[in-house]
N, C-alpha and C positions, 0 to 999 in steps of 0.2 A: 596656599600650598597645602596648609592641611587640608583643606575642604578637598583638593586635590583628589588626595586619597581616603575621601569617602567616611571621615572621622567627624561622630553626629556634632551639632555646637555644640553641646556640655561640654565632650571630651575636647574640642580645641578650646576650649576658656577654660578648660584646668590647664592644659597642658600649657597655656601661655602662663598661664599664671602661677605654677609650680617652674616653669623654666625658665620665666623673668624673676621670682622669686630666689633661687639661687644665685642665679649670674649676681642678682644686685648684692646680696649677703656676703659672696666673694668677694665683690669690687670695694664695700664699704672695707675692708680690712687693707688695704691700700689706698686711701683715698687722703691728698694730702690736702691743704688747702689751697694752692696755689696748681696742683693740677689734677683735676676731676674729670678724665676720659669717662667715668660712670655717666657724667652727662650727656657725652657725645649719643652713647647706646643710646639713652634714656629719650633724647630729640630724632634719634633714628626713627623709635618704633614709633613715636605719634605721629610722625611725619608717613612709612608705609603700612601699618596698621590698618583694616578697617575701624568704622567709631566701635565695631561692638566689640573688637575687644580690646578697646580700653578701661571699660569697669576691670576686667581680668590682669589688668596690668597693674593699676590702683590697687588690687586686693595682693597681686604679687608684691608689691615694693612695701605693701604696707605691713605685710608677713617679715618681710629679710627688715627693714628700718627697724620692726618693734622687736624682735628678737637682740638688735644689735640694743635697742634703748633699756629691755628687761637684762641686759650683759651690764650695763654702766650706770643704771638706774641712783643704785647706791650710793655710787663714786660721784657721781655730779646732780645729782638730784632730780625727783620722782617728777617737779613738773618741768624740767628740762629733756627726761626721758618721753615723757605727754608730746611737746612739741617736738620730738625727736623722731616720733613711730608714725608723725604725719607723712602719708605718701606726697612729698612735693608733684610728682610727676603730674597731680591734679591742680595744680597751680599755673603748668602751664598748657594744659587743656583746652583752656577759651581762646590761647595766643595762636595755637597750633590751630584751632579747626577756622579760625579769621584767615587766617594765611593760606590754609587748606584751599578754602570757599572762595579767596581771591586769584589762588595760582593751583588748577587743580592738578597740574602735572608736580608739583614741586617735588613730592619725592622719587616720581619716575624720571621725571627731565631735567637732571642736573645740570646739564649743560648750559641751559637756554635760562633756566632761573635761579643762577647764582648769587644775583643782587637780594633778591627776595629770601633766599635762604641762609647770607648772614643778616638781613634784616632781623629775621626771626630768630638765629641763635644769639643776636646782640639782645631783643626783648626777654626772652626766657632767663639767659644769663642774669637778667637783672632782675627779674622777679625772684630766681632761687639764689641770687646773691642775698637779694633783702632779705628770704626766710630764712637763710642761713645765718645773716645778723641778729634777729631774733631769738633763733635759738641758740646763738652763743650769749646773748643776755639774759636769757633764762638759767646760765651753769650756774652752777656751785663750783664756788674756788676757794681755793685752800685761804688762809689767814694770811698777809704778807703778800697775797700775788697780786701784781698790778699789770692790770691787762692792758694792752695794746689798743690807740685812742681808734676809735670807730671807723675815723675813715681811711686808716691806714687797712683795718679788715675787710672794707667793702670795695676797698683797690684790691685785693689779694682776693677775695670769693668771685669776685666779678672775673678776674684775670683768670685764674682756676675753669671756672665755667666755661671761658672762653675758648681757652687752651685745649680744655679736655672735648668742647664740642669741634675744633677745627682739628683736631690731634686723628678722632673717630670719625664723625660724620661722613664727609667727604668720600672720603674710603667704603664705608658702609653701602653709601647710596649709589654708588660707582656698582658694587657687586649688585644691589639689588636691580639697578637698571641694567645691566649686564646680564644679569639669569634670563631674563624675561625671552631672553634673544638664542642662547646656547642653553648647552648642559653645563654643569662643572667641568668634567672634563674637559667641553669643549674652552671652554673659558680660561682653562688653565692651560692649556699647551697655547692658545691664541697667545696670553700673555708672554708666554715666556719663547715662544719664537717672535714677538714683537720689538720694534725701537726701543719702546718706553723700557722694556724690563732690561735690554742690551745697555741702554745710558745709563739707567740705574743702577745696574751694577760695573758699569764701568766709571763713570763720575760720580754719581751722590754720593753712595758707600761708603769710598776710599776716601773723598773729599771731606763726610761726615764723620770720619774714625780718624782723619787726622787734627781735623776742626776738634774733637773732643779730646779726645789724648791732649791737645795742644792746650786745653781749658784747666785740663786737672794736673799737669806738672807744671804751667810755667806759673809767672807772677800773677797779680790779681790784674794788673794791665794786661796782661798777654791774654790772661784768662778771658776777659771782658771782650776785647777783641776777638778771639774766636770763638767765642758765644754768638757775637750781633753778626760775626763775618758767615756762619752754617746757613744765612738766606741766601749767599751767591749762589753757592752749586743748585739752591732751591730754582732761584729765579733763570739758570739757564735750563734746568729741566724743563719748565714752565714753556720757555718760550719756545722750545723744540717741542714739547706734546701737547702743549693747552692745559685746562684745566687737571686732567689727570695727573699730570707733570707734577702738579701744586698740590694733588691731594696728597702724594704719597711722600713728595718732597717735606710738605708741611708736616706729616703725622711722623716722621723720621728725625726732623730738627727738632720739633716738641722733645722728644723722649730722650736725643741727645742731651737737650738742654737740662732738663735730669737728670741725665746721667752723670751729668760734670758740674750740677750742683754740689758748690765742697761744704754746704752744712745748710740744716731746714731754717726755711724764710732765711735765706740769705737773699740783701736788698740786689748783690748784682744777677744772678739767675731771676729776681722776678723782672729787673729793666728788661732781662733779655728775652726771658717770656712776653712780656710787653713787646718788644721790639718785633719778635719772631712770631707773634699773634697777628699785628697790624701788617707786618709784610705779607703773612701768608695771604689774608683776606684781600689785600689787593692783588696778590699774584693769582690767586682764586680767580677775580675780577677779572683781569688780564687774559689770563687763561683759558675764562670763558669765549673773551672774545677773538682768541687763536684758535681757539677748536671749533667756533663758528665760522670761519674765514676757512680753516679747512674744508670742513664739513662743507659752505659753498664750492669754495675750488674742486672738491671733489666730486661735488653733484654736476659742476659746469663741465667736469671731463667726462662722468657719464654720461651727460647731455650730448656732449658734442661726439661721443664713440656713436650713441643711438642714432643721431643727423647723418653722420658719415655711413652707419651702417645702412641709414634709410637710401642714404644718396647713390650709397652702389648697388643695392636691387633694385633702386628706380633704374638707374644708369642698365643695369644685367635684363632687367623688364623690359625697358626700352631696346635695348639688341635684339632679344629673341623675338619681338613685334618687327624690326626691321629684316630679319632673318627669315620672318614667315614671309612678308612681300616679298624677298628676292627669290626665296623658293616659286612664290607664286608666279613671278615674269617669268624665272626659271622655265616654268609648266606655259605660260604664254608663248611665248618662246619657242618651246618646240611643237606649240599646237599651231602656229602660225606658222613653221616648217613644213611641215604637214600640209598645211591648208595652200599655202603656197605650190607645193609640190605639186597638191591635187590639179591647182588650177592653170600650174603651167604646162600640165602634164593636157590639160582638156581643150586649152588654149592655142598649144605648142602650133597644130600646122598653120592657124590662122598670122602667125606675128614672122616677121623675117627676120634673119640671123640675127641683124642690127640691135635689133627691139627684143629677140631672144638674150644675148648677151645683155642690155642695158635689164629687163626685168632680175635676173640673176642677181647683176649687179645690185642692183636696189634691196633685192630680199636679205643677199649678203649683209650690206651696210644696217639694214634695219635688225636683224640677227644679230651683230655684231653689237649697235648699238643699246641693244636688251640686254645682254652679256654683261658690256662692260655698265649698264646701270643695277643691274642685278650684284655684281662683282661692288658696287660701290657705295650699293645700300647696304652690306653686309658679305664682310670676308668671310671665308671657309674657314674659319677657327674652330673646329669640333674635335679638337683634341690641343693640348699644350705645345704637341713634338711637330704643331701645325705651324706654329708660331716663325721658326725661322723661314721655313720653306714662302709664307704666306708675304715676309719681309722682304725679302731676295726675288721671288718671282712671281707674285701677286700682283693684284690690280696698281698698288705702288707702286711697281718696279715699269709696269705697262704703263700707267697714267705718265709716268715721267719722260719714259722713253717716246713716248707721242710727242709729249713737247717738248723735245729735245734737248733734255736734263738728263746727262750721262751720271747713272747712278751705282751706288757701292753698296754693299752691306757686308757688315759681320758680325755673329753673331757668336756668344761665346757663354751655355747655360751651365753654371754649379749647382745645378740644384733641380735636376732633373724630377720631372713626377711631383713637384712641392709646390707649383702654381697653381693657385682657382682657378675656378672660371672667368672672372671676372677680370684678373689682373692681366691677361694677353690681350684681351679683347681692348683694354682701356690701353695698353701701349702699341697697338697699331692704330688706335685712332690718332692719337696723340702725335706718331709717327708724321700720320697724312697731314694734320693741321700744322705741326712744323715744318715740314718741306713746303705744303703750301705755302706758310709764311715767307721762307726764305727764297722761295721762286717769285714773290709776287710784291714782295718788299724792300727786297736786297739783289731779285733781280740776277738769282745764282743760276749761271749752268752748271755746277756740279753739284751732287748729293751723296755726302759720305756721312751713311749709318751704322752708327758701334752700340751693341745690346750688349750687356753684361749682366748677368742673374746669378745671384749666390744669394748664402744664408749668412747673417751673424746674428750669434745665438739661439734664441729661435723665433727669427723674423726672413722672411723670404726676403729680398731685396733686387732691385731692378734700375741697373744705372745707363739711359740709353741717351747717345749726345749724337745730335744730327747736323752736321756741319756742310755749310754752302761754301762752293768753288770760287772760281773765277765767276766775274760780276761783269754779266752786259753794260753796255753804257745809257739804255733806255730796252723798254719792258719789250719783249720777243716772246713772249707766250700772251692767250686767251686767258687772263687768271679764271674764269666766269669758267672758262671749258675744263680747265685743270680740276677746280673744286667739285663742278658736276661727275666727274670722272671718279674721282676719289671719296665721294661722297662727305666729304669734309664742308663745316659750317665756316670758314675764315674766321678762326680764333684770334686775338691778338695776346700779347702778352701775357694780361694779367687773367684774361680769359684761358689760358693753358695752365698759367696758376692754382687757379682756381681750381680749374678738373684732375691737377695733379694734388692739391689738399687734399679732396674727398678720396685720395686712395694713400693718404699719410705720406704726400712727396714734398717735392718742391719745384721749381724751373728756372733755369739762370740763364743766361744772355749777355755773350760774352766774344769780342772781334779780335782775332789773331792775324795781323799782316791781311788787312784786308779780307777776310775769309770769317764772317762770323759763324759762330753755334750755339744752337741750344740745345743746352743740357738737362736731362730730367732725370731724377729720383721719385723711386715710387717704393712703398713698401705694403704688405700684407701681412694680413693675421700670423699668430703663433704658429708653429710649425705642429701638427700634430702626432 
């Protein structure tokens, strides 16, 4: 980020190292032994840092530590102060750049390497617990003090560390692998018209503020109990947003937990730190692998929105190819009118009335027959308001009335002007392939079709149910002439399923008093 804007390396290796330099000189002035958030920072920056400025980080901790050791030097002794103005942050350097070398994403990809990054804050924690044992046996203590046996303080710095790296980290690495994506701004209105930040403050919060309250006026039972009970609202956060859930759940229970400490190293605030340390890191755990489970689910809906949207410009590609052939018989059509005409017109005195009427007749039926193949490689749908007209009196309404299938329609549009291209064309097919079905299956002479087209909210919607009559008792149509007529492939059921998916529908298949129907839902993109 500095490099960003053009700032030479000297000036970013002062500028980290005067402004880690303070942070850390602040944080040492609150720093208890049981919670040490200064570590979280401290694991943050070696984690996104590049290596070079980590010397700048060493010289910064090592300015705020020996300032704090030249302040106390007197008070607990000069070689206590020596190990005191040691920069730890070099201590865990080697741990940090192994873990680095082994997970190169760890401090960009939070998500995915969660395990590995409390791996590495359980190691760290344990090296600056040790140095921190050390330099508590380097003090000077007054005459009369007896200090607390060693491994009751390498439970408590350990814990500390731990605390303080789950309480920050998390959180940190969240915003840093978040910038990378947006602005601040953008990042900050995201959150807060987001789930996460609606749960959070409508459950953790409230649930947190009464878990604490409830810690610092009831008994030391009650207390205890709403210490270890501030994982619940954690752990439903968790499983509603994933890991994020867990970062902010966890850095919110830490600080509670604090806060309804009723006196320092008090043994039940550190059970519960223990407790509310080990939950987090598995809800951490957890978390991760909910927000990967999303993260697929949500990749598997963008997957299949792309498929579906591949399948209706195949499907809209495929029309306008059969659109140009019907044009073209169209033009066949009337050049063989023509050509006809020519030749009847050259022919005429040679043929008698007989053979005059019967050639007519032939031209007719061949004309006719181009029509209706033309008509049924591709309806006149070039506009939406085509749509009823084309349902009611088009090659449909003609294909059926040949095979003498008394047919209905009505049609009934809410939502005028709001249909693609795509979605008329895919419900007269659909149309043909159901009627075929029910003429050629069920064996209907009648055909009653209901369109209905509205919006709700902003989704176009298309509910069309095509319902067969009275039922012959054995087949009375050419199904083979019907389907050529209508240019329909004899779809079956799940085959009508199918083409009603790829436009977000469905199809159901349903017999009322002998008289079955199918029924289709289709829906379409956002309304614009």
């Amino acid at each position: 980020m500095l490099k960003a804007k053009g700032m030479p390396n000297w000036l970013q290796q002062a500028a980290v190292a005067i402004g880690y330099g303070i942070v850390g000189y602040i944080a040492q002035q609150f720093v208890i032994s049981h919670f040490q958030p200064y570590a979280g920072l401290r694991l943050v920056l070696l984690l996104v840092l590049p290596y070079r400025f980590w010397p700048a980080l060493a010289v910064g901790e090592l300015a705020s530590l020996g300032a704090v050791a030249i302040e106390c030097g007197p008070l607990y002794g000069w070689g206590w102060a020596a190990f005191r103005a040691f920069p730890t942050v070099v201590l865990a350097m080697p741990i940090i750049r192994a873990f680095r070398n082994r997970w190169p994403r760890l401090g960009d990809k939070v998500s995915a390497n969660v395990a590995p990054l409390l791996a590495c804050a359980l190691s760290v924690s344990a090296v600056w617990a040790a140095y921190s044992l050390v330099i508590f046996s380097m003090l000077r203590t007054p005459a009369g003090y007896v200090s607390p046996p060693y491994h009751l303080l390498a439970e408590r710095y350990f814990l500390g560390q731990c605390v303080g790296i789950i309480t920050l980290t998390p959180l940190l690495l969240w915003l840093n692998e978040a910038r990378h994506k947006s602005t601040w701004r953008e990042l900050w209105n995201e959150f807060v018209s987001s789930r996460l930040a609606l749960e959070s403050t409508v459950i953790l919060v409230p649930s947190l503020f009464f878990l604490t309250w409830l810690a610092i006026k009831g008994s030391d039972e009650i207390a205890q109990i709403a210490r270890m009970a501030m994982f619940l609202p954690v752990a439903a956060l968790t499983l509603r947003n994933g890991w994020r859930g867990a970062a902010i759940g966890s850095a919110l229970a830490s600080i509670c937990v604090i806060i309804a400490m009723p006196a320092a190293r008090d043994p039940g605030t550190v059970a519960a730190q223990a407790f509310i340390a080990l939950t987090s890191g598995i809800l951490l755990l957890l978390g991760s692998r909910i927000s990967a489970l999303h993260s697929r689910e949500q990749q598997e809906r963008i997957d299949e929105r792309r498929a579906i949207q591949l399948a209706q410009s195949s499907i809209l590609q495929s029309e306008r190819r059969l659109h140009q052939a019907a044009e073209a018989l169209e033009d066949m059509r009337d050049i063989m009118a023509v050509s006809q005409d020519y030749i009847f017109d050259r022919f005429q005195r040679l043929l008698s009335p007989a053979e005059q009427r019967g050639f007519r007749r032939d031209a007719a039926q061949t004309q006719q027959q181009l029509y209706q193949l033309a008509g049924g490689l591709s309806p006149r749908l070039q506009r939406e308001q085509d749509l009823p007209v084309t349902l009611s009196n088009g090659t449909l309404a003609r294909a059926l009335d040949e095979a003498g299938v008394a047919y209905r329609c009505d049609v009934q549009n809410r939502a005028p002007g709001q249909l693609g291209p795509a979605l008329p064309i895919a419900l007269y097919r659909l149309a043909c392939e159901a009627a075929l079905h029910l003429c050629t299956q069920y064996h209907s002479k009648r055909i009653h079709l209901r369109l209905r087209v509205g919006v709700t909210g902003e989704r176009v919607w298309a509910l069309m149910s095509i319902e067969g009559g009275e039922a012959a008792n054995e087949p009375f149509i050419r199904g083979s002439m019907l389907q050529r007529h209508l240019g329909a492939s004899g779809m079956d059921l799940e085959a009508l399923r199918g083409q009603a998916k790829v436009y977000g529908g469905n199809v159901r298949m349903r017999s009322t008093e002998g008289r079955p129907r199918i029924t289709l839902l289709l829906t379409e993109a956002e309304v614009a």
